[in-house]
Structures are given as structure tokens and as C-alpha cells.
C-alpha positions, 0 to 999 in steps of 0.5 A, a space after each residue: 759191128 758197122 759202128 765199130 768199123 766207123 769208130 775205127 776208120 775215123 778214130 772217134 772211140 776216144 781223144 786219140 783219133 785215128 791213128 792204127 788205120 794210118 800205123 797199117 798204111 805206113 806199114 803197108 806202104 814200106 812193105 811194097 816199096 821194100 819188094 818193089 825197090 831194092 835200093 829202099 832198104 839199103 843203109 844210105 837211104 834209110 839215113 837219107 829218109 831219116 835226114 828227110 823226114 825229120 824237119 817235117 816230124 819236128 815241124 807237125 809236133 809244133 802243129 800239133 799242139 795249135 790244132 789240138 787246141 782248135 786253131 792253125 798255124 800257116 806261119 810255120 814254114 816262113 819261120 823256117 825259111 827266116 831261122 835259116 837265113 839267121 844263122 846265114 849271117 856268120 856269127 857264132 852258133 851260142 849267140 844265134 841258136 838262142 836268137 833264133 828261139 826267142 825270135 820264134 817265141 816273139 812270133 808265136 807269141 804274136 799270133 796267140 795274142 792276136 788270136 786269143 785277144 783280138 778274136 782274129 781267125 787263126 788262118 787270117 792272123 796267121 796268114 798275115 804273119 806268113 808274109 811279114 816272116 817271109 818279107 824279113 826272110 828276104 830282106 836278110 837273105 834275098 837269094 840261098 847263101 852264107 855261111 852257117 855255123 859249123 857247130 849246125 852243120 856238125 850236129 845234123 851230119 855228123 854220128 855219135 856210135 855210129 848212130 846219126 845225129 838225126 835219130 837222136 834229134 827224133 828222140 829228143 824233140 819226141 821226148 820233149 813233146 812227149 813231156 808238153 803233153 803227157 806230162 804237164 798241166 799244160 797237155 791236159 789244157 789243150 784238149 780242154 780248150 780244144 774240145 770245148 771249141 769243136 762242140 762250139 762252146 769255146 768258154 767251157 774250158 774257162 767256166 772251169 778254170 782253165 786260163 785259155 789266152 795263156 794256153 792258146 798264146 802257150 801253144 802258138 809259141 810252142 809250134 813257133 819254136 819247134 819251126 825255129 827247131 826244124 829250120 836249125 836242122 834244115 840249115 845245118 843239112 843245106 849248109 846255107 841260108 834259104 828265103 824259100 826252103 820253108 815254102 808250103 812247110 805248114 801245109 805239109 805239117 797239116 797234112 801229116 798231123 791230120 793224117 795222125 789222126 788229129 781232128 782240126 776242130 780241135 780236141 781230138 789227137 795224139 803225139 804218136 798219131 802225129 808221127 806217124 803222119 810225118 812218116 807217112 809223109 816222108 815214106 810216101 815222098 821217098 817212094 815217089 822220089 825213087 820211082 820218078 814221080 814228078 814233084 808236081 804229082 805228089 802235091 796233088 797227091 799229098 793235098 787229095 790225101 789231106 782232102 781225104 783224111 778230114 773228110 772222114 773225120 766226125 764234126 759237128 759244125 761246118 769248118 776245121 
């Protein structure tokens, strides 16, 4: 009976990881916040907190996919912040949307090949990637500004039925990483890689045939472009570009994807653990919002919370 409870606690039964014990937070969390505040509920701040969480959802998916695979990405929220001051510079949307994509894809290209080639710990390759976006964020936009594509703006604020454009960005980015890891060779590589790294044999996935550099390159591009993604909606709600709007992005994308359950040793998580996570995050935050809590309080918050999650997760060596 114990070791039921502990598989359960901390999600170690199968490669899924923790994810019900957080579904019943989350649950338990908008439940008190609903009797607690009558404004929770209501039409506009459900679409606002929609509107919030959506960057964060779009931008732990992307997470999703290095950690799974044993490694880590800080460079998310400085792509973020440099895919908003792109579309800052007033040109049209069909040129830099594209732009914007490929620029993301030559970062986390970047970082796979430093990381897979180079043997360069992920936190110190992608680390180093983090200054030199966020230097070229600045240089382009050295203050918040310009002036974004309508076709951005229209595609977050704007409805279709009267259903907001945010929900179906959910359901496409959703769907589109639902193919990546269920529906793909792809998928079944990471958790390859992945486990072999958390058991401390990193060649297991290669002995059997698995191109891991292409794969761990593959995941880095991957969380590259689904940053690109989440500053296109970031831009689109600030109406502006923004060198600093990224700021500590990937921390909360970390935090949200280990919350889901995914272990940061690599090998263990799961897409919908991932949003959960996000909601979590993104519930607890609005909670917070409406009951005055100061923002200083909630990062201490959020990085208990992190500090929480990955100590309860299982690891057989000291580190991620």
C-alpha cells in the first residue's frame, strides 16, 4: 500500500511521470479561488487567463521536448523577447513570421550541435545562447516599441464564432505537439535517448540504432520554434516589440513541465502532464493577481514550487 502511494506521489509506475497528483491540484486550486472570488469565474477573466497562459503552455511544450530528452533549455525566454522585437521593425507579416521561424531554427540548431557535437553541458551552451539572443534583442529594440503587423495583432485578439483566437492557438500547438510525440518516430527517440541518459548510459539509445545528435539537435530546434511561436503571441497581445518581456520565460517553462510530471534526468514525462503544469502555473498566477499578492512573493512561490517537484522526483544519480 506505501509503495502505491509513493508511485503515485511521484509518478514512478511508468514514462508518463507524475501528472493525476497536479490534475487534483489544479482542480483544487480553481475550486477554492471560484467560492473564495466571484470575479474568477466570470466571462472576462476566464478569456484573460486563457490570453495569460497561453505563451507559458506554448513555451513549456517546447521545454518539453529538451528535457525529455535529458537536457535543458535557458535560451527560450531571450527568443521570446528577440521574435517580438523582430516583428517590431514594420514589415509584412508573410515575410517576418517566416523569418522569425527559421531564426529560432538556426538557434536551437545552434544549441543541439554545441551540446551533441561538442559535448558542452546544455545549461552552460544554452546559457551562453541566452546573452547572445538577448544582446541582439536590444540591439534591434533597446526599449518596448514599433509597430507589429496587424495580421499578429488580429490573430491573438480577435474570435472566430465567438470562440477567441487563443483557444484555438491551444488547440493547434497542442495538436501539433501531440503529432511530434505520439505520432512520430521522433517521439518514441526522445524517450530512448532520454532514458538512457537518466540511467547514466547515454550510448544505450545509439547501441540500438537511434541517431541520437540528430534527435537531441531535432529537440533543440523544436523548443527553438515553439519559443518563436509564443513570442508571435506575446507580440500580437503587447501590440509592441519588447527586449525584456522574455525575461525568466524559461524558468517558468521549467517549472511547469516539471510540475507535469516530466523528470529532468530525462526519459520520463508526458505532453498533457505538461499542460497541466502550464495551467497550474498560469491558475495559480491569476489567483495571486486578484488577491494582491505582491509579484515579488509569487517567484519565491513559483521557485519553492519547483524546488518541491524535483525533489520528490526518483534519480539515480545527483543532478537534473
Amino acid at each position: 500500500m506505501t509503495a502505491t502511494i509513493r508511485s503515485f506521489l511521484t509518478g514512478s509506475a511508468g514514462r508518463q511521470g507524475l501528472w493525476l497528483l497536479p490534475l487534483a491540484i489544479t482542480l483544487l486550486i480553481g475550486i477554492v479561488l471560484a467560492i473564495r472570488s466571484p470575479l474568477f469565474l466570470t466571462h472576462e477573466n476566464l478569456l484573460n487567463l486563457v490570453a495569460q497562459a497561453m505563451p507559458l503552455l506554448i513555451a513549456a511544450i517546447g521545454q518539453m521536448f529538451v528535457i525529455v530528452v535529458g537536457g535543458l533549455d535557458l535560451s527560450v525566454g531571450s527568443v521570446i523577447s528577440f521574435t517580438t522585437a523582430v516583428l517590431a521593425l514594420g514589415g509584412p507579416a508573410y515575410l517576418l513570421i517566416p523569418l522569425v521561424l527559421v531564426l529560432a531554427a538556426v538557434i536551437g540548431f545552434t544549441n543541439g550541435f554545441v551540446i551533441s557535437r561538442f559535448k558542452v553541458h546544455p545549461i552552460i551552451a544554452t546559457l551562453a545562447m541566452q546573452y547572445i539572443v538577448l544582446g541582439l534583442a536590444r540591439i534591434l529594440r533597446p526599449v518596448s516599441g514599433g509597430d507589429v503587423p496587424r495580421a499578429v495583432i488580429d490573430a491573438v485578439s480577435g474570435s472566430l464564432l465567438g470562440v477567441p483566437y487563443p483557444v484555438f492557438w491551444g488547440i493547434l500547438i497542442v495538436a501539433l505537439a501531440w503529432k511530434l510525440v505520439h505520432g512520430s518516430r521522433f517521439g518514441l527517440h526522445l524517450f530512448a535517448i532520454g532514458g538512457g541518459a537518466a540511467s547514466g548510459t547515454d550510448d544505450a539509445a545509439r547501441n540500438f540504432g537511434v541517431p541520437s545528435g540528430r534527435t537531441v539537435i531535432l529537440a533543440y530546434v523544436v523548443c527553438s520554434c515553439f519559443a518563436a511561436l509564443a513570442g508571435i503571441f506575446l507580440a500580437g497581445r503587447i501590440v509592441s516589440g519588447d527586449p525584456n518581456v522574455g525575461l525568466l520565460f524559461e524558468l517558468d517553462a521549467i517549472t511547469a513541465v516539471a510540475i507535469g510530471g516530466t523528470q529532468l534526468s530525462g526519459g520520463v514525462g508526458s505532453l498533457h502532464g505538461t499542460i497541466i503544469g502550464a495551467l497550474l502555473l498560469a491558475i495559480l498566477s491569476n489567483g495571486m493577481n486578484m488577491t494582491g499578492v505582491s509579484p515579488f512573493i509569487q517567484t519565491a512561490i513559483k521557485g519553492g514550487i519547483l524546488l518541491l517537484v524535483v525533489g520528490l522526483q526518483r534519480r539515480r544519480k545527483m543532478g537534473l
